[in-house]
C-alpha positions, 0 to 999 in steps of 0.5 A, a space after each residue: 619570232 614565229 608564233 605559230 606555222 600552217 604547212 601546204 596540203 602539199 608539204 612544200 609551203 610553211 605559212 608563218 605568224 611571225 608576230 611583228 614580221 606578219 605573215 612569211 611564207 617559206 619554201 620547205 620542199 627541200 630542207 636543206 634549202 628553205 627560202 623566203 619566197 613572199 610575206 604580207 605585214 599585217 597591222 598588228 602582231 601576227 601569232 596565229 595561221 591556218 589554212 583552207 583545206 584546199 590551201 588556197 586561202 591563209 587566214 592570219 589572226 593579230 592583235 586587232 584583226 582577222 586577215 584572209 589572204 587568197 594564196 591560191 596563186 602565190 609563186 616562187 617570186 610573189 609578195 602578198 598584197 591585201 585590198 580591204 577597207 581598214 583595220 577590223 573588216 573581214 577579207 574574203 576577196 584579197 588579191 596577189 600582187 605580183 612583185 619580186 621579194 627585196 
């Protein structure tokens, strides 16, 4: 269940902490029609996210860790992968894996 929701600077993406899901992100541009276009499932429960204020990078809080996602080139058909060392470290360089959603 959703936790708690960041939107876009442009309105057009909702980011949501959606605890045992992680992070889904949702096309909101047009109401009637919101999809899932990516998601990244964190190792812990997700229930907080925010945005950088130029919406490039979601910063996704869970029970153990604090998770930085570079989201600057996520697109319509786009999962969001994550390089780092293991649970408990910082990302500041994450990268987009470009792979179609199931």
């Amino acid at each position: 269940y959703a936790e708690n929701v960041a939107l876009s600077p442009d309105g057009t993406k909702a980011y949501v902490a959606d605890y045992s899901n992680g992070l889904v992100v949702l096309d909101v541009s047009d109401p009637s029609n919101i999809t899932k276009i990516g998601s990244f499932d964190t190792d812990g429960q997700a229930f907080s996210v925010a945005l950088s204020n130029d919406g490039t990078k979601a910063y996704v809080a869970d029970e153990t860790d604090l998770v930085v996602l570079d989201v600057s080139s996520l697109n319509d058909h786009a999962d969001l992968g994550l390089s780092f060392g293991g649970a408990g470290n910082l990302v500041g360089n994450p990268t987009v894996a470009e792979s179609p959603l199931p």
